[in-house]
KOLVEX-982618 format. One record per atom (N, C-alpha, C, O): y, z, x; atom name; chain. Coordinates in nm, 3 decimals, m for minus. Layout:
<recs>
REC         y         z         x   name   chain
REC         Y         Z         X     CA       A
...
</recs>
This chain:
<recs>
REC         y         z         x   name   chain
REC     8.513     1.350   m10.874      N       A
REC     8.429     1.244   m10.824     CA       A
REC     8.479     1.195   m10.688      C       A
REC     8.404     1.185   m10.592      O       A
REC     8.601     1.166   m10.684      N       A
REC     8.666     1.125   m10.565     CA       A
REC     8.612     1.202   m10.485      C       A
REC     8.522     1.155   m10.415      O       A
REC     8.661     1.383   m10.467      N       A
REC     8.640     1.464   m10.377     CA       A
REC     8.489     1.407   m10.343      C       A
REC     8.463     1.350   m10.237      O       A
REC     8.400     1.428   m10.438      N       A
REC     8.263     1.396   m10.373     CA       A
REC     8.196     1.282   m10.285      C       A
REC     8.102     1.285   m10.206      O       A
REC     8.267     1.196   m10.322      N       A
REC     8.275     1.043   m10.249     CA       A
REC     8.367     1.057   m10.110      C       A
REC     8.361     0.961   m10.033      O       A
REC     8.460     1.185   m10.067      N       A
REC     8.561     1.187    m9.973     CA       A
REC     8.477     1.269    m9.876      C       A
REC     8.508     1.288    m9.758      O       A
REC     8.353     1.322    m9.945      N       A
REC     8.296     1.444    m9.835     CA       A
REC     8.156     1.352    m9.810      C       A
REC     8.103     1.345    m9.699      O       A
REC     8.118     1.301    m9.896      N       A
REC     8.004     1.190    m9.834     CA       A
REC     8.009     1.088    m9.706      C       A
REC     7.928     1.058    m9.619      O       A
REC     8.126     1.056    m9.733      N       A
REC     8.217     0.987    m9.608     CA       A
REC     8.212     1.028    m9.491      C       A
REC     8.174     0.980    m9.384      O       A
REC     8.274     1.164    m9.539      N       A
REC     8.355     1.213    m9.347     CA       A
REC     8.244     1.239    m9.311      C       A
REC     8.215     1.224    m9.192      O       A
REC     8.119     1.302    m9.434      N       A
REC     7.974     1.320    m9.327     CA       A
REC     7.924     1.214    m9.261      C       A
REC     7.907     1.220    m9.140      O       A
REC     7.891     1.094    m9.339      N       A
REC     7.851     0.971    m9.270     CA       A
REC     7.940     0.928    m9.131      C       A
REC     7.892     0.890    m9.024      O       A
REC     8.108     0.948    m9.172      N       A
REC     8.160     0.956    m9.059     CA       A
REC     8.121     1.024    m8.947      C       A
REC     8.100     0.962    m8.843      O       A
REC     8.111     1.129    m8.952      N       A
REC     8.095     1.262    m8.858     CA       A
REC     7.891     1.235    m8.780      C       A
REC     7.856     1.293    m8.678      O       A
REC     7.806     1.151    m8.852      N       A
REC     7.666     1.134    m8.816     CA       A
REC     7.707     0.983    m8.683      C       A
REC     7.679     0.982    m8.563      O       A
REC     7.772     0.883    m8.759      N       A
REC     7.811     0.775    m8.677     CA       A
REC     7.854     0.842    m8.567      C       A
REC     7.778     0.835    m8.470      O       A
REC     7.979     0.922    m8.552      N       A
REC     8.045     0.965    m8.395     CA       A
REC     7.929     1.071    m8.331      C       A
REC     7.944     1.122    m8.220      O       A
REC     7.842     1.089    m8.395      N       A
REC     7.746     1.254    m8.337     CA       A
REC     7.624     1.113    m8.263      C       A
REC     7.612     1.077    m8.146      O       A
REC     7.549     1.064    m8.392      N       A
REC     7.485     0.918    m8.246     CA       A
REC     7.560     0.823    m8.192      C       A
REC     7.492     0.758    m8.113      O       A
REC     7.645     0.794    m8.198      N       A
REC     7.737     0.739    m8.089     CA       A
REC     7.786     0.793    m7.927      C       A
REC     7.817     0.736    m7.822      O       A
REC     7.775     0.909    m7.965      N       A
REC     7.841     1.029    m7.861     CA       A
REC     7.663     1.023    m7.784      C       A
REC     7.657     1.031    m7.662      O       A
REC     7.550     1.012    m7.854      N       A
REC     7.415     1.044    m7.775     CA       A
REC     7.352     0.959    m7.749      C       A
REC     7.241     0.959    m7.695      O       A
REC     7.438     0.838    m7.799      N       A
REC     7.395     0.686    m7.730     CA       A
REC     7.472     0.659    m7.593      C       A
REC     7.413     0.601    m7.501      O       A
REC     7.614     0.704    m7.578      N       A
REC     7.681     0.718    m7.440     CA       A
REC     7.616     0.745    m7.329      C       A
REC     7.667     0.722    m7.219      O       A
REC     7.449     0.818    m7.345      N       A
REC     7.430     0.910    m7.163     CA       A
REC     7.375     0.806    m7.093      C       A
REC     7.297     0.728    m7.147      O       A
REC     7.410     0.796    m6.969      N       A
REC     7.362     0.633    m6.925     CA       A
REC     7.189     0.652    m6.842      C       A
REC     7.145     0.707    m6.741      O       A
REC     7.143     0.584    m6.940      N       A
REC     6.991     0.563    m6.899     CA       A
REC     6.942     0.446    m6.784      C       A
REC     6.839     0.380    m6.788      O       A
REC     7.014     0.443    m6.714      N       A
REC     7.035     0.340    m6.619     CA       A
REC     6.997     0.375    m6.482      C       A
REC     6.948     0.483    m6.451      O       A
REC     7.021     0.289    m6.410      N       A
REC     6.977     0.328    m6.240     CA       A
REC     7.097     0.303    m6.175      C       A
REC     7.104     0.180    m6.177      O       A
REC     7.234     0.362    m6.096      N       A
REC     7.367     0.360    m6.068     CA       A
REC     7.340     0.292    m5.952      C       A
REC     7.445     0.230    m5.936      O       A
REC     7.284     0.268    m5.881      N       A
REC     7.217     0.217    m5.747     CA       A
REC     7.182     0.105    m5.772      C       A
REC     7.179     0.058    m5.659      O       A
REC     7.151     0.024    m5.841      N       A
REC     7.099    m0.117    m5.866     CA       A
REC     7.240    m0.182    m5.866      C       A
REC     7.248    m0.294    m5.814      O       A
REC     7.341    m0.132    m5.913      N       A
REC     7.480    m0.200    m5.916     CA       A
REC     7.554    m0.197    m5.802      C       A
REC     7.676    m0.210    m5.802      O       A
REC     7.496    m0.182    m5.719      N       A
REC     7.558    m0.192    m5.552     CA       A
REC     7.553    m0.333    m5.508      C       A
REC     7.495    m0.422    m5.570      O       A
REC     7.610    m0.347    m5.411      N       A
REC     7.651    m0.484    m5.376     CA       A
REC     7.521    m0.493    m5.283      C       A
REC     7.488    m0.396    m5.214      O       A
REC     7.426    m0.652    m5.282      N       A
REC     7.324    m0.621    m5.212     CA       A
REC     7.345    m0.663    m5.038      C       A
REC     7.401    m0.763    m4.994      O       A
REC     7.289    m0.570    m4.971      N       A
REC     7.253    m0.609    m4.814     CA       A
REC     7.132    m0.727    m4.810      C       A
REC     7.084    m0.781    m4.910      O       A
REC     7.089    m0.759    m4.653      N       A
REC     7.040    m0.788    m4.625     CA       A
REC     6.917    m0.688    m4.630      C       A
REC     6.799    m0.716    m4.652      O       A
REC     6.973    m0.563    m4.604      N       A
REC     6.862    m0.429    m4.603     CA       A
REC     6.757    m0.417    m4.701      C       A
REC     6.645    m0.368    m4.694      O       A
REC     6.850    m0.501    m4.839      N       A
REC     6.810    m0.445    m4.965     CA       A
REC     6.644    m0.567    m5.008      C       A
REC     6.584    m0.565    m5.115      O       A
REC     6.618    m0.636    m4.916      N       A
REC     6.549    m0.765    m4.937     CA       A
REC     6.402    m0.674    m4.936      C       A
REC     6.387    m0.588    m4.849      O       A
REC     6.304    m0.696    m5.030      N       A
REC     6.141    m0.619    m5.018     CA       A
REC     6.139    m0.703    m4.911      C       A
REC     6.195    m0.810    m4.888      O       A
REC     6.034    m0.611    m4.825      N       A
REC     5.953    m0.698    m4.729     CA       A
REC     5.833    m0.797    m4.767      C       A
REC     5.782    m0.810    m4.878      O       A
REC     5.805    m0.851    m4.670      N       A
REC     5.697    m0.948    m4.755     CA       A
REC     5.581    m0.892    m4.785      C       A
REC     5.518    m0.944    m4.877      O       A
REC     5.532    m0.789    m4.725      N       A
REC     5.389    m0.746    m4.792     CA       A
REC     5.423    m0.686    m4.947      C       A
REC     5.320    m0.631    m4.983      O       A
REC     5.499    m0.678    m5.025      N       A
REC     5.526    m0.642    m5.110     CA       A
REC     5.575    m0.773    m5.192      C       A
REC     5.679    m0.838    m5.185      O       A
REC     5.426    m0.789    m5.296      N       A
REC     5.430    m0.930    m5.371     CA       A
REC     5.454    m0.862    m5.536      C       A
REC     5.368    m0.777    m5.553      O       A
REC     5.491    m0.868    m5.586      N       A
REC     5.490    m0.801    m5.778     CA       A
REC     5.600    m0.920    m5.823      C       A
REC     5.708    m0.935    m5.766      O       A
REC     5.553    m1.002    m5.936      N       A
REC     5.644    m1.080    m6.008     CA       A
REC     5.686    m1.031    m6.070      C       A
REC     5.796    m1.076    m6.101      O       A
REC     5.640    m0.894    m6.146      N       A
REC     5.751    m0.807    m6.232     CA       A
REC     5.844    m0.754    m6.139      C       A
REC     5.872    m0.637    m6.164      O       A
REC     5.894    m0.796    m6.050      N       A
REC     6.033    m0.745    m6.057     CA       A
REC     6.126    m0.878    m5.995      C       A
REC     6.091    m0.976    m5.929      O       A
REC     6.244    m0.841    m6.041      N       A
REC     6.319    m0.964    m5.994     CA       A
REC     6.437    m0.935    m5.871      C       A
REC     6.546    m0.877    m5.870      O       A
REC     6.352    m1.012    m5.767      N       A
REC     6.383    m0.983    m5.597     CA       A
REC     6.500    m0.999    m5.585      C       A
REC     6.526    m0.963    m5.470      O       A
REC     6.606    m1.039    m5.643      N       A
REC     6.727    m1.072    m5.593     CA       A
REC     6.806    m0.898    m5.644      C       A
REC     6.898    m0.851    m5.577      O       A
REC     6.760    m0.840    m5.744      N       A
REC     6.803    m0.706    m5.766     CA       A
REC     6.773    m0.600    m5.710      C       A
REC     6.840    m0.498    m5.726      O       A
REC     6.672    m0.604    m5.638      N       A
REC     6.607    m0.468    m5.547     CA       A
REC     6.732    m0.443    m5.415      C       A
REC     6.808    m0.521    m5.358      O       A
REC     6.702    m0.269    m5.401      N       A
REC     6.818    m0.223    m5.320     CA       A
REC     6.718    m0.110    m5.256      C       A
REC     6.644    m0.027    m5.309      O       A
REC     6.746    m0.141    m5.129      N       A
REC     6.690     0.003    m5.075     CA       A
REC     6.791     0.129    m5.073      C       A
REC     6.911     0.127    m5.049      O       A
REC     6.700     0.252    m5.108      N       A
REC     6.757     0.348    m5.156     CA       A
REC     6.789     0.450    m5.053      C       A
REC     6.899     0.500    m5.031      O       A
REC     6.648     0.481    m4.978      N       A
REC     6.645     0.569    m4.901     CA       A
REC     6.526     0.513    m4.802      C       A
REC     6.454     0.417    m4.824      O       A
REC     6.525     0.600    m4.682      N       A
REC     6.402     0.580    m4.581     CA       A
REC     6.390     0.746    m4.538      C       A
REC     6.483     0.821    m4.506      O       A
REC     6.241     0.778    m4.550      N       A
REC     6.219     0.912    m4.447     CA       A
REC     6.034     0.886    m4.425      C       A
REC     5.937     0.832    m4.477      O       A
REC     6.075     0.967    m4.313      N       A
REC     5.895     0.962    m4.240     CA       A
REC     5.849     0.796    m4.237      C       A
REC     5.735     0.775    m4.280      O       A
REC     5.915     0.692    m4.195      N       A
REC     5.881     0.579    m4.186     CA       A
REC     5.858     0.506    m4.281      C       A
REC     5.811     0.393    m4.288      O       A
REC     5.910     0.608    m4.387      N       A
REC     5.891     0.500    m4.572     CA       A
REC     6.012     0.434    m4.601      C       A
REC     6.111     0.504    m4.584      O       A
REC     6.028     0.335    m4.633      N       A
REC     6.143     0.240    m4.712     CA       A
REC     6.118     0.225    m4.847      C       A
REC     6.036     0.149    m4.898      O       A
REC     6.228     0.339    m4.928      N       A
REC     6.216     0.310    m5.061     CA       A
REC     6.340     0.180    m5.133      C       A
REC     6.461     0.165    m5.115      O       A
REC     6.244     0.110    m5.213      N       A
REC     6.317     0.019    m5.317     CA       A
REC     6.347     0.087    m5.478      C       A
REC     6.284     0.181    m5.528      O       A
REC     6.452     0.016    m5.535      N       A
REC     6.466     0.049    m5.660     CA       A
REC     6.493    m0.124    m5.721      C       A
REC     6.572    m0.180    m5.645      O       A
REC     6.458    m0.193    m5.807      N       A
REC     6.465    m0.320    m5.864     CA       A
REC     6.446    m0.321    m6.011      C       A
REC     6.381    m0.236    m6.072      O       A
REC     6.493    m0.399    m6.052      N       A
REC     6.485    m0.459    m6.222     CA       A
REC     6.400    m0.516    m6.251      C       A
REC     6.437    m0.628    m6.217      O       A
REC     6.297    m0.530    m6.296      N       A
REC     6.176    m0.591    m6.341     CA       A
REC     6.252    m0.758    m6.406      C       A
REC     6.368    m0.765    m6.446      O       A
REC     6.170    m0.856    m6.404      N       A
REC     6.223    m0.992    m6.397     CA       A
REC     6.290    m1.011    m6.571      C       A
REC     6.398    m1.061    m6.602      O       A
REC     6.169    m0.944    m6.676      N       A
REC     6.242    m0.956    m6.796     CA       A
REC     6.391    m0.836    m6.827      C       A
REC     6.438    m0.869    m6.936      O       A
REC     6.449    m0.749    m6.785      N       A
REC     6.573    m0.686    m6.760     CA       A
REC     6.508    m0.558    m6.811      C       A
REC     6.558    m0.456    m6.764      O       A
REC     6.421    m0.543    m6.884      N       A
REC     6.345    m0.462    m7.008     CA       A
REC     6.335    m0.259    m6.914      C       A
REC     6.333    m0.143    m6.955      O       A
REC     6.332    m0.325    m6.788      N       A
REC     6.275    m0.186    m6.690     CA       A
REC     6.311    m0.201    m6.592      C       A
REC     6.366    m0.306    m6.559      O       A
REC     6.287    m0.078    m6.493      N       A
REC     6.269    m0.081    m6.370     CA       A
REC     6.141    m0.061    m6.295      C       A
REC     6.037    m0.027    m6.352      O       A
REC     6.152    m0.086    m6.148      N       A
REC     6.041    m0.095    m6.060     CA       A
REC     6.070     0.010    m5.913      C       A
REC     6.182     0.040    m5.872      O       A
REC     5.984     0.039    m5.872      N       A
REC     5.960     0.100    m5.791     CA       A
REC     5.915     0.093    m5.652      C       A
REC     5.794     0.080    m5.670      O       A
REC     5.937     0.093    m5.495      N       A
REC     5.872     0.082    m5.430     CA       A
REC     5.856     0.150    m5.332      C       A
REC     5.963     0.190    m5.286      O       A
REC     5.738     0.194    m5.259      N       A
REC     5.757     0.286    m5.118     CA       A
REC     5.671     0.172    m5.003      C       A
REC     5.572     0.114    m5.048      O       A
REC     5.713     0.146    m4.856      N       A
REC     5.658     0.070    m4.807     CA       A
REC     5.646     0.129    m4.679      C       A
REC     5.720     0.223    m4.650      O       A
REC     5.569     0.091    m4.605      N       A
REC     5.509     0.130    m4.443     CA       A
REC     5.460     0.022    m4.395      C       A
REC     5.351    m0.010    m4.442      O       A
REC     5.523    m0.073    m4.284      N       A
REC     5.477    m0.121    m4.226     CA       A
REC     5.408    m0.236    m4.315      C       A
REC     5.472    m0.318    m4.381      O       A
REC     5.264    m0.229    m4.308      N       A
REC     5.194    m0.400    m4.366     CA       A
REC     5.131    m0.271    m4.513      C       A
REC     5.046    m0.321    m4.586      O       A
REC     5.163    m0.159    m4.539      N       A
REC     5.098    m0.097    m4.644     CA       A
REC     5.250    m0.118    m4.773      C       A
REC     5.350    m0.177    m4.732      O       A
REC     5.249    m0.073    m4.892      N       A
REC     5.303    m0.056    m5.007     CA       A
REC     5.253     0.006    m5.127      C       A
REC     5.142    m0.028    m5.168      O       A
REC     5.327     0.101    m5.193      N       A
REC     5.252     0.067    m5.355     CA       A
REC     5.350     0.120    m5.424      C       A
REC     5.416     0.217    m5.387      O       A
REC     5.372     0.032    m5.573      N       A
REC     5.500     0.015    m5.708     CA       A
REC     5.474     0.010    m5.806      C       A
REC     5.361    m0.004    m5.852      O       A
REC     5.547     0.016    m5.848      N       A
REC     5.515     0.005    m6.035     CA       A
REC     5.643    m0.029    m6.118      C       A
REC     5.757     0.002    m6.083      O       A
REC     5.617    m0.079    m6.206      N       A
REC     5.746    m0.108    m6.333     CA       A
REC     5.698    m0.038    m6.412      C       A
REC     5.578    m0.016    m6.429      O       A
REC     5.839     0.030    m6.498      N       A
REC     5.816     0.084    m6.615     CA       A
REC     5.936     0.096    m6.718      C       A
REC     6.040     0.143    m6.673      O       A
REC     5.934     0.060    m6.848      N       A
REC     5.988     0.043    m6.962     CA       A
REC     6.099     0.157    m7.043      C       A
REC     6.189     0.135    m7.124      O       A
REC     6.037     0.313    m6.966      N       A
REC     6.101     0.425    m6.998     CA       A
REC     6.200     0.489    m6.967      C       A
REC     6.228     0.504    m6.848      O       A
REC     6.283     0.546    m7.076      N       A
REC     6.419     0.655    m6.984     CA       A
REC     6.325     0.753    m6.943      C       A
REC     6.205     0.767    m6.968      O       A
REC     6.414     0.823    m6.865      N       A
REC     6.386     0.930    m6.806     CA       A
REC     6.277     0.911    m6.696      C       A
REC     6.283     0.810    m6.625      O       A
REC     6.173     1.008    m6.679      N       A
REC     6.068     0.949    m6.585     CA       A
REC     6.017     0.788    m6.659      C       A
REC     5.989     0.783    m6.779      O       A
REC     6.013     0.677    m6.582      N       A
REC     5.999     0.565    m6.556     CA       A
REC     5.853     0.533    m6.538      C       A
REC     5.785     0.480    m6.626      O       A
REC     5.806     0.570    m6.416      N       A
REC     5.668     0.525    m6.341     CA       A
REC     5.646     0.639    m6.276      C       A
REC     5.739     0.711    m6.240      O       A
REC     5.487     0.674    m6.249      N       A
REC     5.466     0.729    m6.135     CA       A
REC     5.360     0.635    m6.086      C       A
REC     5.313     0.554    m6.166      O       A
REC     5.321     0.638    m5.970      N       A
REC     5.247     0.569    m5.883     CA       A
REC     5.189     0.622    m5.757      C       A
REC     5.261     0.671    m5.670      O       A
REC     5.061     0.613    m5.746      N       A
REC     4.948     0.666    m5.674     CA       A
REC     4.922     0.589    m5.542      C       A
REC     4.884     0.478    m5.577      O       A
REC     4.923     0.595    m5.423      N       A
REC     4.856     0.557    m5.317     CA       A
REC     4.706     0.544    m5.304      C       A
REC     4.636     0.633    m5.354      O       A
REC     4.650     0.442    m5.242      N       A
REC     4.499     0.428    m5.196     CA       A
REC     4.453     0.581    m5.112      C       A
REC     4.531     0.626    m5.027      O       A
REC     4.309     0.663    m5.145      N       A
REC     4.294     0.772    m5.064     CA       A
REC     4.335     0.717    m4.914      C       A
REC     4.399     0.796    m4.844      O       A
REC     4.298     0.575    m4.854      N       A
REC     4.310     0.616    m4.719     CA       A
REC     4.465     0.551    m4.657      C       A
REC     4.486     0.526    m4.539      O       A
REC     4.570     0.532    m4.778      N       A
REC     4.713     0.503    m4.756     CA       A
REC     4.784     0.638    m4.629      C       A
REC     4.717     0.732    m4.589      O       A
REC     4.905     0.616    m4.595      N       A
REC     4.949     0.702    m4.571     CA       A
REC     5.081     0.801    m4.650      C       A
REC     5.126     0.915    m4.651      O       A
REC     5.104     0.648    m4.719      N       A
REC     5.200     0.679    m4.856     CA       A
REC     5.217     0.772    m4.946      C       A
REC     5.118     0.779    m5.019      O       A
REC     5.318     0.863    m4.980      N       A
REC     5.319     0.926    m5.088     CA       A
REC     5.300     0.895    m5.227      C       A
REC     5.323     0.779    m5.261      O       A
REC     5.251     1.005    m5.341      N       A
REC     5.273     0.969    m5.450     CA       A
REC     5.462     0.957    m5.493      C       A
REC     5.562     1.022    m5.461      O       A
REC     5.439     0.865    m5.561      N       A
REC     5.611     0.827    m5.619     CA       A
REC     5.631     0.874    m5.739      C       A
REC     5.542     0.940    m5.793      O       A
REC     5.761     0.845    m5.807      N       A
REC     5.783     0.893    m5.936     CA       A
REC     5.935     0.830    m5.958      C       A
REC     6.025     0.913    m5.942      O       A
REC     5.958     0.760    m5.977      N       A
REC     6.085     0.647    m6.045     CA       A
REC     6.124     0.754    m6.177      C       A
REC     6.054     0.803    m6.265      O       A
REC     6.269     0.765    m6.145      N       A
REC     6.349     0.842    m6.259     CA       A
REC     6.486     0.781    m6.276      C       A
REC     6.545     0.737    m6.177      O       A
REC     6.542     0.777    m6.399      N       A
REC     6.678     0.708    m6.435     CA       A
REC     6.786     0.854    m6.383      C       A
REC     6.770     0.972    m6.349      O       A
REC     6.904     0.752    m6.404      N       A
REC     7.017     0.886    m6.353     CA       A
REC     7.011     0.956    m6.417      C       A
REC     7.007     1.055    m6.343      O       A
REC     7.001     1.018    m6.583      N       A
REC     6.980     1.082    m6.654     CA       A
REC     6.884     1.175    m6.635      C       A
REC     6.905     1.285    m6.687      O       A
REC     6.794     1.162    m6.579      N       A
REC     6.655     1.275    m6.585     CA       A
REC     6.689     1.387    m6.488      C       A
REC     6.708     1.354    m6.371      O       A
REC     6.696     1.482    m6.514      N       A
REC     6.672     1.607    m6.433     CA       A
REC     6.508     1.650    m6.351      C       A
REC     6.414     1.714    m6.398      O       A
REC     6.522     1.599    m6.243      N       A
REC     6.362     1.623    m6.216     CA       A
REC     6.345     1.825    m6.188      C       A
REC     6.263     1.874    m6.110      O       A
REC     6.406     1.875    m6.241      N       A
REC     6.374     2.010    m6.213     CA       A
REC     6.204     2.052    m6.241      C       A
REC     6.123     2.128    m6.188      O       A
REC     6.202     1.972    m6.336      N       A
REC     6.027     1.991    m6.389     CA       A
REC     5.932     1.932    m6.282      C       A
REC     5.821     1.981    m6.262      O       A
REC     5.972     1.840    m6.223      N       A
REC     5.909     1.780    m6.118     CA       A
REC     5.894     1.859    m6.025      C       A
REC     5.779     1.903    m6.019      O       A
REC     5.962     1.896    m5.951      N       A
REC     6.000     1.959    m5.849     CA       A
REC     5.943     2.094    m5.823      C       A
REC     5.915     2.144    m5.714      O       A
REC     5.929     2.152    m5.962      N       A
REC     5.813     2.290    m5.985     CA       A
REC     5.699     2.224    m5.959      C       A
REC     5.620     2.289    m5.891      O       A
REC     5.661     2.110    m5.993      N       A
REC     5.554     2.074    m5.970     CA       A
REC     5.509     2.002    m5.809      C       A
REC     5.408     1.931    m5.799      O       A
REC     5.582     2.026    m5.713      N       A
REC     5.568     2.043    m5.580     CA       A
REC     5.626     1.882    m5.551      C       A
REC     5.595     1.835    m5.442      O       A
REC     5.704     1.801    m5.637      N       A
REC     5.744     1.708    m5.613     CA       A
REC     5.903     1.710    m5.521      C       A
REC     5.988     1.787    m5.568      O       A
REC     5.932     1.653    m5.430      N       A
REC     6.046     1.640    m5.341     CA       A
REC     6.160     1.523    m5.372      C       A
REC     6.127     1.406    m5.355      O       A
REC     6.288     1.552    m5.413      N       A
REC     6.347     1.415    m5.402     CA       A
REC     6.380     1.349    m5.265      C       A
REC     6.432     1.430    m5.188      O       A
REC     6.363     1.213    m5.209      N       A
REC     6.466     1.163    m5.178     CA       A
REC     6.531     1.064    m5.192      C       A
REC     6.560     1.016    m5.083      O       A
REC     6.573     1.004    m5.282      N       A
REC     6.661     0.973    m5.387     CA       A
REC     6.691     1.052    m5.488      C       A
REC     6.617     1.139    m5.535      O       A
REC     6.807     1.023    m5.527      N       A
REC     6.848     1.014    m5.701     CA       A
REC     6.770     0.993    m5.795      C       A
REC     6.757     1.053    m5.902      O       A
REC     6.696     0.873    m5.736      N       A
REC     6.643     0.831    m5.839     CA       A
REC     6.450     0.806    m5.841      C       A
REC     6.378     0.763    m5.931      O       A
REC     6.417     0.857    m5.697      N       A
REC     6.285     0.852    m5.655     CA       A
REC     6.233     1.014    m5.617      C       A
REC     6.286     1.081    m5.529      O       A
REC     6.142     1.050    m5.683      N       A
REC     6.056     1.184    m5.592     CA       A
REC     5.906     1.165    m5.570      C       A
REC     5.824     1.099    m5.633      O       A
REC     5.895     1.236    m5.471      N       A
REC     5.754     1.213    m5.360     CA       A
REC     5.676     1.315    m5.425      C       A
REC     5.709     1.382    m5.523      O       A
REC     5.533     1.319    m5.338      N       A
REC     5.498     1.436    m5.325     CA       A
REC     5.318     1.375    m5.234      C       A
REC     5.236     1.459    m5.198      O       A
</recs>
């Protein structure tokens, strides 16, 4: 009886350290924990109360875009932003891995976006003609 009660154990043991070990991968954004600039401030044409402004960090800039990465105001997600000038468009989203994607107006000049945690491998993206520049943002 013992023996059987000693192998029930180490299994339950052995299930605890196996999801423990697959709760470790960090579903997070490593870039939000940077110390913030002045750089890191949205501009003002960019109004969304889901996110909370004192956490946004700019990530990257190319072709005249300024990308943001921010915490949505309840902690729950992240947010997204690409900006030009007096144009923008973002999104929050709740999910690991791909996060948000987000669409431009037809007559924007903006790319489509795609918000991803450090964890996600955008290789799938990327077949799909998507470009990083961020870590944590791809275009297309």
């Amino acid at each position: 009886m013992q023996l059987k009660q000693l192998a029930a154990f180490s299994a339950l043991t052995l299930a605890v350290v196996g999801l423990s070990a697959c709760g470790g991968a960090d579903y997070g954004i490593a870039a939000l924990k940077s110390d913030a600039t002045s750089e890191d401030q949205l501009p003002a044409v960019v109004y969304d109360e889901s996110v909370d402004d004192e956490s946004t960090r700019k990530v990257a800039e190319q072709d005249g875009v300024s990308y943001f990465i921010g915490t949505m105001t309840d902690r729950e997600g992240f947010c997204s932003y690409a900006v030009v000038e007096d144009d923008f468009i973002g999104g929050c989203g709740t999910a690991s891995g791909k996060v948000v994607t987000v669409s431009p107006a037809a007559d924007s000049d903006l790319p489509q976006m795609t918000l991803v945690t450090d964890s996600y491998s955008g290789d799938d993206l990327e077949r799909d003609g998507w470009s990083q520049v961020h870590e944590n943002i791809l275009i297309r």
